[in-house]
Residue frames as qw, qx, qy, qz and C-alpha x, y, z in Angstrom:
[[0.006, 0.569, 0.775, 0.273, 6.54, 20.37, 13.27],
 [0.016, -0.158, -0.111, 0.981, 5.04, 23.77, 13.13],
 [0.154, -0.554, -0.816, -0.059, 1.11, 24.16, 14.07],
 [0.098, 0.076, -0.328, 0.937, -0.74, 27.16, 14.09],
 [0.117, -0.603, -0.768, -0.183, -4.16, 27.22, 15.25],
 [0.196, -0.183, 0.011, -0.963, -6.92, 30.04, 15.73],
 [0.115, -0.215, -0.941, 0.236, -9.96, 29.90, 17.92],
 [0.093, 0.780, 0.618, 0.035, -11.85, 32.76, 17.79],
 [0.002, 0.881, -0.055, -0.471, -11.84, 36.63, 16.94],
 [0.286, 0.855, -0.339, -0.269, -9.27, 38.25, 14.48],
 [0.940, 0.244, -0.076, 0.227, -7.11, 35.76, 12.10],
 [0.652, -0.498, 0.197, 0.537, -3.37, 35.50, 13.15],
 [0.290, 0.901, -0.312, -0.090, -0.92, 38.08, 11.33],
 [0.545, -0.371, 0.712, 0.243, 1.31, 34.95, 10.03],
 [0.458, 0.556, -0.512, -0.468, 2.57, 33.57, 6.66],
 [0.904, 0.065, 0.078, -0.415, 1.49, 30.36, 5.87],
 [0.634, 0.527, -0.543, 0.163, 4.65, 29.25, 4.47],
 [0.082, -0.507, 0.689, -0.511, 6.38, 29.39, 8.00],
 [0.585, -0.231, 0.577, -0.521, 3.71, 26.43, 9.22],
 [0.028, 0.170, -0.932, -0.320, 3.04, 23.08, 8.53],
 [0.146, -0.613, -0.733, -0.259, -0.81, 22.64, 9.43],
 [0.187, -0.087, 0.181, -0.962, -3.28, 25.65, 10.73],
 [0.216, -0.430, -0.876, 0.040, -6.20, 24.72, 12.66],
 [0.210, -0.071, -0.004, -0.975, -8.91, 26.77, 13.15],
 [0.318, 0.418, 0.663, -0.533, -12.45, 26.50, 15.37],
 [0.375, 0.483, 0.022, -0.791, -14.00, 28.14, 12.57],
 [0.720, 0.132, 0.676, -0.084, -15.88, 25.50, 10.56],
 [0.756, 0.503, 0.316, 0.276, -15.17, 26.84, 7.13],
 [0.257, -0.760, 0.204, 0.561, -12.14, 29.42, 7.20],
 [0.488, 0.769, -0.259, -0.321, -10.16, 30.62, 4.42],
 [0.944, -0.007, -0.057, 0.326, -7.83, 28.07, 2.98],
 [0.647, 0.144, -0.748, -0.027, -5.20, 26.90, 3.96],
 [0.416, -0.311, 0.513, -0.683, -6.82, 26.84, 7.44],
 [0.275, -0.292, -0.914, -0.050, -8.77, 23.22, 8.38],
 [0.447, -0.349, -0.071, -0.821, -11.90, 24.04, 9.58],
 [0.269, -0.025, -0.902, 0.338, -12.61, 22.15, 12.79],
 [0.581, -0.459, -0.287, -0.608, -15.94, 23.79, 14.31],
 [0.665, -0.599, 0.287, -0.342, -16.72, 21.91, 17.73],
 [0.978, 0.129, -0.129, 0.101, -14.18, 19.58, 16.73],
 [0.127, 0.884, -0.317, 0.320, -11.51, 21.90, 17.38],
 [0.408, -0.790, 0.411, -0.202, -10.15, 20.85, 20.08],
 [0.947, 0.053, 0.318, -0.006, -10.66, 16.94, 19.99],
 [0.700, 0.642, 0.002, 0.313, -8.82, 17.06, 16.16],
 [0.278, 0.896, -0.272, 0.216, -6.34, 19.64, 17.54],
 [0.539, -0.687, 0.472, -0.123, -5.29, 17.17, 20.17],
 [0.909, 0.095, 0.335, 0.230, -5.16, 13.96, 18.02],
 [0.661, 0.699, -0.193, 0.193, -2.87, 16.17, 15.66],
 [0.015, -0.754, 0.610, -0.245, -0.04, 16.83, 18.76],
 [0.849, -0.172, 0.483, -0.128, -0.68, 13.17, 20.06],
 [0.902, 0.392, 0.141, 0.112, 0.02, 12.03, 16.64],
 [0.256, 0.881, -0.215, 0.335, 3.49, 14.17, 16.69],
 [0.599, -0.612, 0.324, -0.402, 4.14, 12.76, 19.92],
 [0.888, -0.059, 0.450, -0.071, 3.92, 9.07, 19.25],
 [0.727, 0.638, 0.212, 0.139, 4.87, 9.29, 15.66],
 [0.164, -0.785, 0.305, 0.514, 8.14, 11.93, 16.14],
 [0.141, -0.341, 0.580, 0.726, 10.03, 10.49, 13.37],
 [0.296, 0.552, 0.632, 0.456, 7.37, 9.60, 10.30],
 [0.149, 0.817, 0.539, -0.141, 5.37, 12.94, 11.27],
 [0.111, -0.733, 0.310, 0.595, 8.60, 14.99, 10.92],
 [0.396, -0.283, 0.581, 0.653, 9.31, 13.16, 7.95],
 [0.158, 0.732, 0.654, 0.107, 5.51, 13.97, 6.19],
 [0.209, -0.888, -0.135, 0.386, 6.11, 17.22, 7.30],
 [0.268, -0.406, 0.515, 0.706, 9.65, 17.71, 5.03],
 [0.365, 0.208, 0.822, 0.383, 8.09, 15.75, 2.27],
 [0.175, 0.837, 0.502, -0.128, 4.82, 18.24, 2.27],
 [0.138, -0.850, -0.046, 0.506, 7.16, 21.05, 2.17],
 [0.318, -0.418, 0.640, 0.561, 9.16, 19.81, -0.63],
 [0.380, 0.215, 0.816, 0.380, 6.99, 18.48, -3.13],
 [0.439, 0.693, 0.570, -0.055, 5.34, 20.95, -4.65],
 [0.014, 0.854, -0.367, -0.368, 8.31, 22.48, -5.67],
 [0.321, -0.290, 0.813, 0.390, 9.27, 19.16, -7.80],
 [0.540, 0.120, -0.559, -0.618, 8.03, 18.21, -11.22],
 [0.878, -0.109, 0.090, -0.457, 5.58, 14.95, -10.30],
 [0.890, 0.166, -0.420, 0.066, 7.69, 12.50, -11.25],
 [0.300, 0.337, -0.677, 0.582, 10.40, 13.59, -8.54],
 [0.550, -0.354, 0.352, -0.670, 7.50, 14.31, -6.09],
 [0.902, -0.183, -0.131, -0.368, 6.83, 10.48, -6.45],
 [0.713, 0.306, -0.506, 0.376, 10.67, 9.33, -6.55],
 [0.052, -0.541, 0.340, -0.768, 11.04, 11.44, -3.39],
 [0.702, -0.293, 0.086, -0.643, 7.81, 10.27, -1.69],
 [0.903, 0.228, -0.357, -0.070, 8.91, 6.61, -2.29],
 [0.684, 0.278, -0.507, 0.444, 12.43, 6.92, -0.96],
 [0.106, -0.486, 0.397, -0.772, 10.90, 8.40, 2.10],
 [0.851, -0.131, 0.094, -0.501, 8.39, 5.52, 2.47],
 [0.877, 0.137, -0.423, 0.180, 11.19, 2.71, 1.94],
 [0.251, 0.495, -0.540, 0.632, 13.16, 4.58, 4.64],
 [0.537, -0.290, 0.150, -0.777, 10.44, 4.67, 6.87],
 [0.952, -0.136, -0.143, -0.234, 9.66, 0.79, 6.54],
 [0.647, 0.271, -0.527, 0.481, 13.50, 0.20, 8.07],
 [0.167, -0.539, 0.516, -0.644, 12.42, 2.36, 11.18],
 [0.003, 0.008, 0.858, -0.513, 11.67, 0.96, 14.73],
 [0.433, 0.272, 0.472, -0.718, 8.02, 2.24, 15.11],
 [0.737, 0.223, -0.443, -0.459, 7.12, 0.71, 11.46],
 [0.374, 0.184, -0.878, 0.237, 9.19, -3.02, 12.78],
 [0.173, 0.191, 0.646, -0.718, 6.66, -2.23, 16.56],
 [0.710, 0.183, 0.227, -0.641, 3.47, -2.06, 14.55],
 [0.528, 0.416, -0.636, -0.379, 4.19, -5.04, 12.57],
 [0.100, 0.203, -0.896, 0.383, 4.69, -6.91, 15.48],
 [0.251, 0.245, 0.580, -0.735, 1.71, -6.20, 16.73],
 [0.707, 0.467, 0.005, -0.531, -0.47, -6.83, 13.80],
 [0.450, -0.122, 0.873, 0.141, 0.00, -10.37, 12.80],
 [0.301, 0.258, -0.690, -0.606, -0.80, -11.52, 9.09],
 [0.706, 0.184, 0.478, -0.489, -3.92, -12.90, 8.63],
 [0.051, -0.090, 0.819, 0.564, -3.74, -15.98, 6.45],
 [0.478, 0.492, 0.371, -0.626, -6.83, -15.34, 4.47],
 [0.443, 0.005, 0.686, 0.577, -7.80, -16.93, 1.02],
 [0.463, 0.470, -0.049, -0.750, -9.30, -14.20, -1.75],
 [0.713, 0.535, 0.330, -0.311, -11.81, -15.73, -4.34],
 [0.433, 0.015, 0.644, 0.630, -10.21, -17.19, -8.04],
 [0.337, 0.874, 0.337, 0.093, -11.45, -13.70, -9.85],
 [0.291, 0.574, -0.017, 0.765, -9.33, -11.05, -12.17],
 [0.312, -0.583, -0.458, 0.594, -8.46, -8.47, -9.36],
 [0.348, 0.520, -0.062, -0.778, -9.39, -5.76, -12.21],
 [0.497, 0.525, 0.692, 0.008, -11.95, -6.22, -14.51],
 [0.021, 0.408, -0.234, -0.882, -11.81, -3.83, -18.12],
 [0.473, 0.526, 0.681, 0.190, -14.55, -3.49, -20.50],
 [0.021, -0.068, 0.178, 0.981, -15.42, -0.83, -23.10],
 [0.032, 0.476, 0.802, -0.361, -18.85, 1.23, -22.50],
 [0.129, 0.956, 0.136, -0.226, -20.15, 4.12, -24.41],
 [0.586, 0.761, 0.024, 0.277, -17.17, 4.60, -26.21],
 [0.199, -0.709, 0.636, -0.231, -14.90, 4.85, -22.74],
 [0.624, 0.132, -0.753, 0.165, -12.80, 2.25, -21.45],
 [0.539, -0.647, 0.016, -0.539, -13.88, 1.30, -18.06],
 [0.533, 0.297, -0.747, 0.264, -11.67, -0.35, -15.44],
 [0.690, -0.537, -0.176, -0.453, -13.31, -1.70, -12.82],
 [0.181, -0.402, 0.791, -0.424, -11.51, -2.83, -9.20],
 [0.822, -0.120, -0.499, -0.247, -12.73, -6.63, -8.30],
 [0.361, 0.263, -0.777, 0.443, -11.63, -7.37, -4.98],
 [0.402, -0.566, -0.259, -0.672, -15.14, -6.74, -3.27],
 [0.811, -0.533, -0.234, -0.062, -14.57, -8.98, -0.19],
 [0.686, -0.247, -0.274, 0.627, -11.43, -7.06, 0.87],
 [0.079, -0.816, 0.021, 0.572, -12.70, -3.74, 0.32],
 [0.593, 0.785, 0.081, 0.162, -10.94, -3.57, -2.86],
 [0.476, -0.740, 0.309, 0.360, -7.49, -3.63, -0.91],
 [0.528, 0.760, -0.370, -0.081, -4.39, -2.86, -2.94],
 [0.652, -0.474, 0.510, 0.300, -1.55, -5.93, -2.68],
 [0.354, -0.316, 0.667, 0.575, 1.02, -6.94, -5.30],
 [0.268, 0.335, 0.843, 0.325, -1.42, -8.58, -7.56],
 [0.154, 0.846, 0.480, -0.174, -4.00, -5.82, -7.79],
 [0.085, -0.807, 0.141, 0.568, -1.63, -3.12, -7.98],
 [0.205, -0.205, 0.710, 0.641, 0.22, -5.16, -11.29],
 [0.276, 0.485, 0.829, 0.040, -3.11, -5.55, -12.88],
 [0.121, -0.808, -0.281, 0.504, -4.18, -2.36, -12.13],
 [0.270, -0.693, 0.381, 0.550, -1.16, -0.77, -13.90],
 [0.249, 0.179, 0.841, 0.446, -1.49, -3.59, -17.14],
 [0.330, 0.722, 0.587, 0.157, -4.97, -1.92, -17.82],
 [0.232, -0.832, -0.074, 0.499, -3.62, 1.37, -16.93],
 [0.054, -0.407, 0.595, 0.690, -0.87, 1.50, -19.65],
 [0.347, 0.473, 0.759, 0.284, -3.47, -0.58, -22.01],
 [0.041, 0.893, 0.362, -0.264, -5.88, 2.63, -21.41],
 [0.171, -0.715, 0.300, 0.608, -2.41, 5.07, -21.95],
 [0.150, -0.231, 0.817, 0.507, -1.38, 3.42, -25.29],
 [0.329, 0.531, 0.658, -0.420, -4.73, 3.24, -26.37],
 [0.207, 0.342, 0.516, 0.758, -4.71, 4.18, -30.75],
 [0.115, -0.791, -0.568, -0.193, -8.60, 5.83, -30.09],
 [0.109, 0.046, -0.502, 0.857, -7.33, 7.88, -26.68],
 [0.477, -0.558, -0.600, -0.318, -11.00, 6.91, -25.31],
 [0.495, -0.678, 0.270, -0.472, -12.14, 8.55, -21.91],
 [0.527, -0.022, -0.800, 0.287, -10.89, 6.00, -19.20],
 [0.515, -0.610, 0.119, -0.590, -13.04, 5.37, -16.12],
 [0.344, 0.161, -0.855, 0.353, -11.76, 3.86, -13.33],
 [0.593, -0.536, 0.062, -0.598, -14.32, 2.63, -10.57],
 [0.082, 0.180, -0.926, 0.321, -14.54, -0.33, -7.81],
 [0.640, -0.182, -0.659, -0.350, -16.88, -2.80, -7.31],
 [0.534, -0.423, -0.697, 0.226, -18.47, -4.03, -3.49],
 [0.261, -0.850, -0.309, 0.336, -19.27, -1.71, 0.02],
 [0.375, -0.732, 0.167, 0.544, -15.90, 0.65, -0.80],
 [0.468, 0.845, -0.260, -0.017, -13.97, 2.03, -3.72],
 [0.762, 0.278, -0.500, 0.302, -10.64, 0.73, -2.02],
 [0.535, -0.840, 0.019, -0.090, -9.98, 0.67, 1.63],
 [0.122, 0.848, -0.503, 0.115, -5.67, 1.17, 0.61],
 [0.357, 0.596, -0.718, 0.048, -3.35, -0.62, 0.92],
 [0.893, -0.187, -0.336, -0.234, -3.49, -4.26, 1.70],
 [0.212, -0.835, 0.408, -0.302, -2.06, -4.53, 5.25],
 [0.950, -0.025, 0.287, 0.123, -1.02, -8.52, 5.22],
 [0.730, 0.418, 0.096, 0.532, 1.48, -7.43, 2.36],
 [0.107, 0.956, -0.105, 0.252, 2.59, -4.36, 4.42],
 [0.305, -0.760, 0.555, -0.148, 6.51, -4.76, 5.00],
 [0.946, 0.010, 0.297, 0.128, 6.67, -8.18, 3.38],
 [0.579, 0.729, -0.298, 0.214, 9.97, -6.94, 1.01],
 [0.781, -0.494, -0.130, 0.359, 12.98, -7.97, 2.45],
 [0.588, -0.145, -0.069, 0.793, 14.62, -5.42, 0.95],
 [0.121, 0.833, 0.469, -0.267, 13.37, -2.09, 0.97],
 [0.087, -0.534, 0.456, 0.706, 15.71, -0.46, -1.51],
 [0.095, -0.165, -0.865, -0.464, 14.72, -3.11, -4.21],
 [0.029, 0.670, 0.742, 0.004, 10.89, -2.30, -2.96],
 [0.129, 0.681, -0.124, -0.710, 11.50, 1.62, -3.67],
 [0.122, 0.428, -0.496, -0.745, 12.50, 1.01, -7.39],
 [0.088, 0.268, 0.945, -0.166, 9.40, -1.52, -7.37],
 [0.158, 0.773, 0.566, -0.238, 7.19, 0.85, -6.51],
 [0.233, 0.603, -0.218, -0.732, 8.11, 3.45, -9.18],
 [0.077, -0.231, 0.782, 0.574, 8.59, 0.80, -11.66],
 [0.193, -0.452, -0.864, -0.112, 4.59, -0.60, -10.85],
 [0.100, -0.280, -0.251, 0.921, 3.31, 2.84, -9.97],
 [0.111, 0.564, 0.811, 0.113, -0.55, 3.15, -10.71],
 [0.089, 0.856, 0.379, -0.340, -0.73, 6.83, -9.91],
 [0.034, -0.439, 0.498, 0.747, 2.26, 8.01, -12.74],
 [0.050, 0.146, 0.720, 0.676, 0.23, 6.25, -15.00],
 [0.050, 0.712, 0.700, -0.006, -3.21, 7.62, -13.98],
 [0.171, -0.764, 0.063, 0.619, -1.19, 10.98, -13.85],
 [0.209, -0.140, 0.656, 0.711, -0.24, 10.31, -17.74],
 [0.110, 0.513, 0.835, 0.169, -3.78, 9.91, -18.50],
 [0.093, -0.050, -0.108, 0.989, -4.37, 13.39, -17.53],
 [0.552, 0.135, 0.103, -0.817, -8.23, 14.82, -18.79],
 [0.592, 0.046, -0.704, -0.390, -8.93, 11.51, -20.26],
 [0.228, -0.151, -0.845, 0.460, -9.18, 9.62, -16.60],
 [0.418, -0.432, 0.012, -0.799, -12.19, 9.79, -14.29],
 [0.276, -0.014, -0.921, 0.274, -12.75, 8.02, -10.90],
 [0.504, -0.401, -0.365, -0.672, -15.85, 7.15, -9.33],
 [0.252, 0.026, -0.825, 0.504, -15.32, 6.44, -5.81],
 [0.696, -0.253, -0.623, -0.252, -17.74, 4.63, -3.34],
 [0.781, -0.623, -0.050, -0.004, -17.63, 4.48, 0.73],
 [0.065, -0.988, 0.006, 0.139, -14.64, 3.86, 1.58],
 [0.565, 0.749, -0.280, 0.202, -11.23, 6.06, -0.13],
 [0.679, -0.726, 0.111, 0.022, -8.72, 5.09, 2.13],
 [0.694, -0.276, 0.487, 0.453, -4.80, 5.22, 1.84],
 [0.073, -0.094, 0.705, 0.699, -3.82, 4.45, -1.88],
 [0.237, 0.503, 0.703, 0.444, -7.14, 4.82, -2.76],
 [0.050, -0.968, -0.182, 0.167, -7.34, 8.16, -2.51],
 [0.387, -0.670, 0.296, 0.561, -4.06, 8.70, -3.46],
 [0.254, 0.219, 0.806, 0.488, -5.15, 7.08, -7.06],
 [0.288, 0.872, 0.330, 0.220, -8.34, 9.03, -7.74],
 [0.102, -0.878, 0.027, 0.467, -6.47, 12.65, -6.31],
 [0.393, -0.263, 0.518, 0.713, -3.93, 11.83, -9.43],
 [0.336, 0.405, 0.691, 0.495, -6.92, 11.76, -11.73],
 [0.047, 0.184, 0.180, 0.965, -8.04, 14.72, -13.80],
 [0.607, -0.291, -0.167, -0.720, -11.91, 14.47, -12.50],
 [0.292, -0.046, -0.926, 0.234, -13.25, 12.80, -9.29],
 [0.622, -0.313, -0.399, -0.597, -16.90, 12.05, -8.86],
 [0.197, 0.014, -0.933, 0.299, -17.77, 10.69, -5.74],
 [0.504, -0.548, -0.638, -0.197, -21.54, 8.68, -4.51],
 [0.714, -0.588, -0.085, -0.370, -23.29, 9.97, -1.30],
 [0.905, -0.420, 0.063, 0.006, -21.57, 8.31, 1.87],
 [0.807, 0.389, -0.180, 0.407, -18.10, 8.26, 0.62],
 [0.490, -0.857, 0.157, 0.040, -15.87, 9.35, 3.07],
 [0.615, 0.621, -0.396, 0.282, -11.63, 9.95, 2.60],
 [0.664, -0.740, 0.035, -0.097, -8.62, 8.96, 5.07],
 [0.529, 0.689, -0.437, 0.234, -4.95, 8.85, 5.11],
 [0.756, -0.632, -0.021, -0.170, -4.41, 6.36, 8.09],
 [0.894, 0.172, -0.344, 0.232, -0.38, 5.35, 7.80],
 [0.050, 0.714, -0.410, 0.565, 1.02, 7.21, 10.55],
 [0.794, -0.355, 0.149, -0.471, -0.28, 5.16, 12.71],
 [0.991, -0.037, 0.076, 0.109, 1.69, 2.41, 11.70],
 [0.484, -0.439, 0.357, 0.667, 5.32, 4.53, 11.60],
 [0.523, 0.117, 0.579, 0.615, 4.86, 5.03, 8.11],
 [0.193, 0.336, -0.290, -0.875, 3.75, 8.20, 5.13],
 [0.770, 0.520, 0.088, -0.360, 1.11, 7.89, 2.30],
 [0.270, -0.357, 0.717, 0.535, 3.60, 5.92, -0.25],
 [0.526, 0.426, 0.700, 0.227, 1.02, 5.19, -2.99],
 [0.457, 0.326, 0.386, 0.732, 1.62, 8.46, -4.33],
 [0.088, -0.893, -0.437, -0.064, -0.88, 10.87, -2.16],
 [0.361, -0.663, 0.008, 0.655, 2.03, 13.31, -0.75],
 [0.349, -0.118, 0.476, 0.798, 2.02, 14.30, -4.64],
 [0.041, -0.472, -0.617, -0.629, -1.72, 14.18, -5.81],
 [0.308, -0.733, -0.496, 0.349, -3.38, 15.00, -2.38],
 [0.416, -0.368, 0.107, 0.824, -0.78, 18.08, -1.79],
 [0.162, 0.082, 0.504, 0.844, -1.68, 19.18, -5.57],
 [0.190, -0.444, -0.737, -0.473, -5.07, 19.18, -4.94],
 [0.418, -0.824, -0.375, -0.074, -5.54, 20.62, -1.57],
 [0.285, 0.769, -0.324, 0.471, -2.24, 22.04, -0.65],
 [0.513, 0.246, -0.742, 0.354, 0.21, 21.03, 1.78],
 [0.140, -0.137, 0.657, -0.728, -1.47, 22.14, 4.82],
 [0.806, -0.154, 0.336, -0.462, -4.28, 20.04, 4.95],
 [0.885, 0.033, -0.464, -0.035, -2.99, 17.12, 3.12],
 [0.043, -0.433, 0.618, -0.655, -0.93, 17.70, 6.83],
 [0.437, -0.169, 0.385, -0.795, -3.60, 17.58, 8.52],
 [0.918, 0.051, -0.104, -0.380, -5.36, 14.55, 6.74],
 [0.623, 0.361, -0.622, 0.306, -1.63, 12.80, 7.46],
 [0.190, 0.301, -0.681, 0.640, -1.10, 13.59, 10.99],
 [0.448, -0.153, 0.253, -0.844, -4.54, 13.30, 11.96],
 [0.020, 0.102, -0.956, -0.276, -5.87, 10.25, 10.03],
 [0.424, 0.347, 0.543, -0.636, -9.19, 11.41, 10.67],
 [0.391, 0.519, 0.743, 0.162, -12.22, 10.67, 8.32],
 [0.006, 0.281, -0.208, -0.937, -13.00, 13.73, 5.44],
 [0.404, 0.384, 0.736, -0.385, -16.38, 13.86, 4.76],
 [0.466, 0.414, 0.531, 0.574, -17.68, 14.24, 1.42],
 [0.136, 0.926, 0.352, 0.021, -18.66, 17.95, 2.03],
 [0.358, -0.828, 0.323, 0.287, -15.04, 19.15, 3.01],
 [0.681, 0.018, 0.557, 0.476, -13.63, 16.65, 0.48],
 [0.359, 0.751, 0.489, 0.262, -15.65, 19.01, -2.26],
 [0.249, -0.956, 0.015, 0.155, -15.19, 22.47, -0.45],
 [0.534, -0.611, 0.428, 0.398, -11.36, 21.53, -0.48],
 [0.645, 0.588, -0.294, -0.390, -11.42, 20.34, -4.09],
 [0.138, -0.277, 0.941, 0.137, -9.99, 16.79, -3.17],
 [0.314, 0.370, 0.857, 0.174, -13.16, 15.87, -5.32],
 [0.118, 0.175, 0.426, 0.880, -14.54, 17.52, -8.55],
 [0.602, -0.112, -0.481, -0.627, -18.44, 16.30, -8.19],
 [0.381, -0.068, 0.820, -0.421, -20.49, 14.69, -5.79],
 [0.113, -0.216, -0.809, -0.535, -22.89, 11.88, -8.23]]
């Protein structure tokens, strides 16, 4: 892992390429610096802590960042995938599982997406309000069923994707994280049920409207779409290091594309909260509503 950071006076005489995140005191530097202001330190420690604990996911974020924007999208996701199925076979994924026991919990008898047409767009609406709009099996196939409806569409009608209750989607539903017993057959799973290739097919026709909070795969779904609008209060996070593991819902492709590799780094190894002014600044959102 290869951090440079700057604190004050004259920018380093270094090539960006050679690092993997750049931290900088200075609260809005040039990109690809993070701007960190009096946070500087705090942020610059949780990134070597997180390097520390984490050794093998953070190295393997770290390859993955470096690689994927040299592949066409579809490999960046095939890639991203077989690095996240590898990852759920390690020790430190198996250690947080342990430790986070499944909560048997029963969700409400309602569609977990909801599609109507509005103005002349199709509007697909997340329904899971009393889990945040988490993403498990069932949401994600749904999800995908309106998704290709939307693609395959005769009209090609705008498509708006939003979410319904406190959050747009607080990612990935963590009761169903590591339930595959085999993680080879859950790699060609997740390409085969793969909400962000098809919100990536949608291309200018897509728009997401995201809500409190973008967490995980939900952020990694709007960054795929061609326009992202986000309310007041909304706030972004990429928390899966923490648990041994990479973004796998597709962010190490759309994030990356949208802000470039050295802060989607930094939003990986850090897992800190992006606020909706940096989220803009950075261009991991188009429009603030």
């Amino acid at each position: 892992m290869r951090i440079a950071t700057h604190t004050a006076g004259r920018w380093p005489d270094l090539d960006p390429d050679d690092f993997d995140v750049l931290l900088s005191a200075d609260p809005d530097p040039p990109p690809p610096w993070v701007g960190l202001g009096d946070k500087f330190q705090d942020m610059a420690d949780a990134v070597a802590r997180a390097c520390r604990e984490q050794p093998v996911a953070s190295q393997v974020v770290a390859q993955l960042l470096r690689t994927t924007l040299r592949l066409d999208f579809e490999a960046a996701l095939e890639t991203e995938s077989m690095a996240y199925s590898m990852l759920l076979a390690s020790e430190a994924f198996r250690s947080w599982r342990a430790g986070t026991p499944v909560r048997a919990t029963a969700d409400p008898d309602a569609p977990r997406v909801l599609m109507r047409e509005e103005q002349g767009a199709i509007v697909i609406h997340l329904n899971r309000p009393a889990k945040r709009n988490a993403f498990d099996a069932a949401m994600r196939d749904a999800l995908c069923a309106a998704l290709e409806f939307a693609l395959q569409d005769p009209d090609q009608r705008p498509v708006i994707l939003s979410g319904d209750g406190p959050a747009f989607s607080a990612g990935g539903d963590l009761d169903e994280f590591g339930a595959a017993k085999d993680p080879a057959a859950a790699h060609l799973i997740r390409l085969q049920q793969s909400p962000v290739r098809l919100a990536h097919q949608l291309d200018a026709r897509l728009t997401v409207r995201l809500h409190g909070a973008c967490v995980g795969a939900g952020i990694e779904l709007a960054a795929a779409a061609a326009r992202v609008v986000a309310r007041e209060g909304a706030f972004f996070r990429l928390p899966e290091l923490s648990m041994g593991l990479i973004p796998g819902a597709g962010g190490t492709a759309t994030i990356t594309r949208r802000i470039g590799r050295h802060r989607a780094a930094y939003m990986a190894l850090s897992g800190a909260d992006i606020d909706l002014a940096t989220a803009l600044r950075w261009g991991l959102i188009d429009a603030v509503a």
